[in-house]
Backbone as numpy.savetxt, mean C-alpha at the origin, in Angstrom:
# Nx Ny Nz CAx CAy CAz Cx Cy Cz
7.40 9.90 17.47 7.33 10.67 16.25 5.86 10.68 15.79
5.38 11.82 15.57 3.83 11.78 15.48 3.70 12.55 13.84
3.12 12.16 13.00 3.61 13.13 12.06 1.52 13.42 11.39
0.92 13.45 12.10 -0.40 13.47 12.08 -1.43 13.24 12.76
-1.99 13.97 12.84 -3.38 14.69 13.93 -3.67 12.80 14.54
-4.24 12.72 16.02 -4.90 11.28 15.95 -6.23 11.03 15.03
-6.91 12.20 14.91 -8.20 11.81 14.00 -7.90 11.58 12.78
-6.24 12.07 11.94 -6.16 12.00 10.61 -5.68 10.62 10.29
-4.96 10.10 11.54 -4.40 8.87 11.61 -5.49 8.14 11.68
-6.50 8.14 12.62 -7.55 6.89 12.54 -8.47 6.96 10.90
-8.17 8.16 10.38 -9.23 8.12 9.06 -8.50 7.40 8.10
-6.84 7.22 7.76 -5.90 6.39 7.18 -5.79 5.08 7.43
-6.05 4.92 8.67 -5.92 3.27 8.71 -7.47 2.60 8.31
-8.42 3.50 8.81 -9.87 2.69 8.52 -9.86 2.73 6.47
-8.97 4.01 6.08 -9.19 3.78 4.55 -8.69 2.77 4.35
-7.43 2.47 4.26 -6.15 1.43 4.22 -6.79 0.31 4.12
-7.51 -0.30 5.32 -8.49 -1.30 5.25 -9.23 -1.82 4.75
-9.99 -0.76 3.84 -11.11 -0.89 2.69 -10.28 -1.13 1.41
-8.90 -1.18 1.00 -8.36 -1.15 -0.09 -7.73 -2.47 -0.16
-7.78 -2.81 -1.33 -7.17 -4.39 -1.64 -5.68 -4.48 -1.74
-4.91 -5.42 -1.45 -3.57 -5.95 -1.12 -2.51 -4.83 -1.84
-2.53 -4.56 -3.38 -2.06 -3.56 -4.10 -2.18 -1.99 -3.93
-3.53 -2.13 -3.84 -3.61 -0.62 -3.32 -2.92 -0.16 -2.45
-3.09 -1.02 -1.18 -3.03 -1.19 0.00 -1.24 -0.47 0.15
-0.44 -1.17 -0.38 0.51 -1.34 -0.99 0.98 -0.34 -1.40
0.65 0.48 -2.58 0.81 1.74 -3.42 0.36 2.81 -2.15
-0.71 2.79 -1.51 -0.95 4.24 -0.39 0.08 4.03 0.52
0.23 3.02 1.11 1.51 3.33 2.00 2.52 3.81 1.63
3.02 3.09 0.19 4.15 4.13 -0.42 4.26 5.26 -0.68
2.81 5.78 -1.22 2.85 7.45 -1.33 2.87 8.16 0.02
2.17 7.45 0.69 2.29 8.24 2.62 3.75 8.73 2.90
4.21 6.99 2.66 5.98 7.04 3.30 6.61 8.28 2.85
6.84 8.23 1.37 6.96 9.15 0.41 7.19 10.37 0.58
6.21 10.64 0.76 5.36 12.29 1.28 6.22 12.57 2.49
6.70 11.57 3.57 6.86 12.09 5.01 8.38 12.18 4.76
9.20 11.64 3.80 10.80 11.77 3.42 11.95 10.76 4.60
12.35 11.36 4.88 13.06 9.89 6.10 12.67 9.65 7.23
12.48 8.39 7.10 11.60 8.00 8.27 10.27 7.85 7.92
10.10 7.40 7.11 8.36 7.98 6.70 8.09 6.38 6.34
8.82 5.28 5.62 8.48 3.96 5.30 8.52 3.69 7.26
8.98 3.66 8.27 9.13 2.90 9.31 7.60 3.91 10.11
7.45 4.86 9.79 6.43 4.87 10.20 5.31 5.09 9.73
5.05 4.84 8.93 3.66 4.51 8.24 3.41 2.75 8.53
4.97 2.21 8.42 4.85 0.80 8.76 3.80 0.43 10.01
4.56 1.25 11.10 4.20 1.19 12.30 2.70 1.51 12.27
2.45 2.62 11.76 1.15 3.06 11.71 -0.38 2.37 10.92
0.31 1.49 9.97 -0.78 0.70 9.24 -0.63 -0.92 9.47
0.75 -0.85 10.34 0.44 -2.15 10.88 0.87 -2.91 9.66
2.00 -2.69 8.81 2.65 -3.83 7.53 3.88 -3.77 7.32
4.34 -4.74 6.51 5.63 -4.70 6.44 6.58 -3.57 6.16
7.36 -3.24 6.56 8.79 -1.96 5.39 8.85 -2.74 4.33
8.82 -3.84 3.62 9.20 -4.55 2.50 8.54 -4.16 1.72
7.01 -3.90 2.33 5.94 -4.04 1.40 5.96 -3.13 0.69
5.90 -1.64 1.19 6.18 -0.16 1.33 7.16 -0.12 0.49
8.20 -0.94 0.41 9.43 -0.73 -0.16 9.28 -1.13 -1.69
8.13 -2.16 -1.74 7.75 -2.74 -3.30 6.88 -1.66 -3.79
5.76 -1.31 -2.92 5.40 -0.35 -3.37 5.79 1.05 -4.43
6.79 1.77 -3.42 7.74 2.65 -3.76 8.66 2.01 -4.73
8.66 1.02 -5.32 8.96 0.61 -6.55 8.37 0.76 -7.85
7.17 0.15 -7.45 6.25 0.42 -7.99 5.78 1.47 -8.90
5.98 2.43 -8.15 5.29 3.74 -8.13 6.17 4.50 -8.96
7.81 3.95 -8.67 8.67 5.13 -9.59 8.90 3.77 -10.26
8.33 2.73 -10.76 8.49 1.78 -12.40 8.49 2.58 -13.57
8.78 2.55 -14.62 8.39 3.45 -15.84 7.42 2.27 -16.35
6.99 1.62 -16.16 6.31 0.55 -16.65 4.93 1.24 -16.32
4.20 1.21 -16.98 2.45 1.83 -16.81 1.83 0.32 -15.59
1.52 1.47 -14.70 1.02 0.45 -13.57 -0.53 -0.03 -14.00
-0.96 -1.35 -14.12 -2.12 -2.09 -13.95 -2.91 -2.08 -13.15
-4.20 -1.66 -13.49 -5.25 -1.28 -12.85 -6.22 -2.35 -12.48
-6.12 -3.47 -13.85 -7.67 -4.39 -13.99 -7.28 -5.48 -13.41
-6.62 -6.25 -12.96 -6.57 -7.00 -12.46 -5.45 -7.30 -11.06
-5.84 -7.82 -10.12 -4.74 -8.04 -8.84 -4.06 -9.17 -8.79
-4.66 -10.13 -9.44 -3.71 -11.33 -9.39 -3.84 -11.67 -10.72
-3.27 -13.13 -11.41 -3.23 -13.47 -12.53 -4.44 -14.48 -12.85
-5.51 -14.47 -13.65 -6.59 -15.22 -13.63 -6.07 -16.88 -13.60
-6.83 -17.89 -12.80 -6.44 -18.82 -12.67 -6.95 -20.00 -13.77
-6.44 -21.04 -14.12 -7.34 -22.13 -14.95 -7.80 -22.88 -13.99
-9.19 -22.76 -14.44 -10.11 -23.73 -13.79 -11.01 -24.81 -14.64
-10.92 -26.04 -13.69 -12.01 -27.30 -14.87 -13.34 -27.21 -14.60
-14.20 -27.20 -15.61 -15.49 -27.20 -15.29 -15.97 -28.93 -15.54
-16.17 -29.27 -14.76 -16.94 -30.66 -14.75 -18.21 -30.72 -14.74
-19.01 -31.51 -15.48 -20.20 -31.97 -15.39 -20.47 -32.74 -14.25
């Protein structure tokens, strides 16, 4: 199942790469998305990640909850010692 040029495919995975864990995350879901059935197993295949992930993603994405931009994880407490 090929559902894109090989040059459009190699320009998706080199983006994919440059994007952090969430992002990362959210584009696969809109890819999957876009391609309708069959589209989470192969984008999977194609970016090399989980269906789960894809699948949180696409959660994500249709949340009514306003998605968060500023931060990726939750800031941690840290001790400052002298």
């Amino acid at each position: 199942m090929s559902h894109y040029s090989p040059a459009v495919a190699i320009q998706m995975i080199r983006f994919y790469n440059t994007l952090n864990e969430r992002d990362r995350r959210r584009y696969a879901a809109v890819e999957a998305v876009k391609l309708g059935h069959g589209g989470i197993a192969f984008i999977s295949q194609l970016l090399n990640c989980d269906p789960k992930t894809i699948n949180r993603g696409v959660s994500e994405l249709e949340s009514e909850e306003q998605m968060e931009s500023a931060r990726q994880r939750k800031k941690g407490w840290t001790e400052i010692s002298d």
